[in-house]
N, C-alpha and C positions, 0 to 999 in steps of 0.2 A: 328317584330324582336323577338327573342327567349331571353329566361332571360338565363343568363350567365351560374345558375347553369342545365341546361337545356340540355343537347346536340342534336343539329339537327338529322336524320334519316341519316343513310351509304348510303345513294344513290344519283343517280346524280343529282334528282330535290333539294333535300338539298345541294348538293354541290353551285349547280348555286344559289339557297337562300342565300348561304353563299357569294358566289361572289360577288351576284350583293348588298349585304351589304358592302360591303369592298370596292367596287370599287365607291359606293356613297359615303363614306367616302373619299375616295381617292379624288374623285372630289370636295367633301368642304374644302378640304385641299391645293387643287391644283385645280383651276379654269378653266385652259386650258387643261387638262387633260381628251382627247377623251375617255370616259367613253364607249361609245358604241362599237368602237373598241375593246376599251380593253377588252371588255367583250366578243366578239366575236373571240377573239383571244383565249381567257382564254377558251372560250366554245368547238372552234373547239380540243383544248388539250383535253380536257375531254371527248369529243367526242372520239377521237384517243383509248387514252389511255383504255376507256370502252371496246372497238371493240378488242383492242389485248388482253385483261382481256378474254373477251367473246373466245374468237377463242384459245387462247391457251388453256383455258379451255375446248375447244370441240376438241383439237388436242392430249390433253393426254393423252388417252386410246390409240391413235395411235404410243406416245410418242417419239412427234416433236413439236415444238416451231411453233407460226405463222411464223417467219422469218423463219424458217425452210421451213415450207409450201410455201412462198412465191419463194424463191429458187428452189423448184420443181416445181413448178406453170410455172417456167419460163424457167427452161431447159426444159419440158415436149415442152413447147411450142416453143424451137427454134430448132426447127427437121429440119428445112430448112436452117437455118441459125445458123451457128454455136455459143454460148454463152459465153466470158468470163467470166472471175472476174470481172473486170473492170468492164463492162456492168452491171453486176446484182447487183454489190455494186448501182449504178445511182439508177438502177430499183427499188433496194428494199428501197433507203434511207439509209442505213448502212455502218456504215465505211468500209473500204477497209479491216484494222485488221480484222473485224467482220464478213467479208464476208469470210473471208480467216479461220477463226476459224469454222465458219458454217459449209464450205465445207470440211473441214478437219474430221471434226463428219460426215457428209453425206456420205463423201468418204469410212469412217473407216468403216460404218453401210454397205455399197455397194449400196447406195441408187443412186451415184451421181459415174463416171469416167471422172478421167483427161488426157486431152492427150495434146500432142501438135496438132495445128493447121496445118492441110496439105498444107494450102496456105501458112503460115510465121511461120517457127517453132518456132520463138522468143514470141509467142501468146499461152497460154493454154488456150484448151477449156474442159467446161463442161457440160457434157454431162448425160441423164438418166437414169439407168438401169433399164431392168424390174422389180425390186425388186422394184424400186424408184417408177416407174411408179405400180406397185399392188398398194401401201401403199397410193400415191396419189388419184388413184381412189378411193379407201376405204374411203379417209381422206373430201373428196369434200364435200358429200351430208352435213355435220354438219357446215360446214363453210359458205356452200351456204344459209345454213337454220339463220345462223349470219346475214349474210348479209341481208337476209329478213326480219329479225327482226328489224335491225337498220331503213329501207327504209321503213319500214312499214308505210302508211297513206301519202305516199307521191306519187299522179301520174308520169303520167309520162312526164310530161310538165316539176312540180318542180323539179323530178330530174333531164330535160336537161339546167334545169336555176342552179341548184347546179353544175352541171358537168362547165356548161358556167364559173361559177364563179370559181371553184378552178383552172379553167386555167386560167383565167384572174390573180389571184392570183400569179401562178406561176411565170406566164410569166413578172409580176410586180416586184417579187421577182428576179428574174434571169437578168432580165433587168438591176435591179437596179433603173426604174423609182420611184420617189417618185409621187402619182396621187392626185388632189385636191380629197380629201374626207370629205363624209356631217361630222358634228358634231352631 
């Protein structure tokens, strides 16, 4: 443990130092209090949150936000199949407001067109434009180069047991099961 007038290092292995203090505390405090869990939960957030730190910082010279990114990432990709809002709000995690303010900046930029849907007019779709799609090209390689940062030291066994697991995850969370889990 570090002396109080001390302050830990700004980075993530100090942040988990700091956690996994707090949450041993947390467990002499509170006995039943799945410590491991929680740490695991508290780690995948910092996880998270590192990765869009990382990415929007390699998207700024292109200046676009990762959810930005993410949003072209995924009109580029439904060339076959037309994309709403709806849908991209699911995809990206983002509130509906927030998809809806996204696309609003992406529209303004020309990056992104809305139109209505040719099969059900009551459905807007969104859709690419080459402007959207240069800037995405452009924007890829630094984010691909994130990602390989993050995955780094990891085969490719562990990442189909991490991939295994965030679905299990999801689909636990979406369910609603609660599943016996170790202490």
């Amino acid at each position: 443990m570090s002396k109080p007038d001390q302050p830990k290092a700004a980075n993530a292995l100090g942040d988990l130092d700091d956690l996994r203090e707090r949450m041993q505390s947390l467990k002499q405090r509170q006995s039943d209090y799945p410590q491991h869990l929680g740490l695991l939960s508290r780690t995948a957030v910092l996880v998270e949150k590192r990765m869009t730190e990382r990415c929007t910082a390699a998207l700024k010279p292109h200046g676009i936000s990762y959810v930005m990114y993410q949003c072209l990432v995924l009109a580029y990709a439904a060339c076959e199949r037309p994309l709403t809002p709806t849908e991209l709000a699911r995809a990206t995690g983002e509130r509906s407001t927030n998809v809806t303010h996204i696309c609003d900046e992406l529209l303004r930029r020309e990056l992104i067109t809305r139109r209505p849907d040719e099969t059900d007019r009551r459905r807007v779709v969104i859709e690419l434009t080459a402007a959207g799609e240069q800037l995405l090209h452009r924007a890829q390689k630094p984010i691909w180069a994130t990602w390989q940062q993050r995955y780094a030291g990891l085969d490719k066994a562990s990442l189909g047991l991490l991939e295994a697991s965030l679905e299990t995850q999801l689909r636990n969370l979406d369910g609603g099961q609660v599943p016996r889990t170790p202490q």
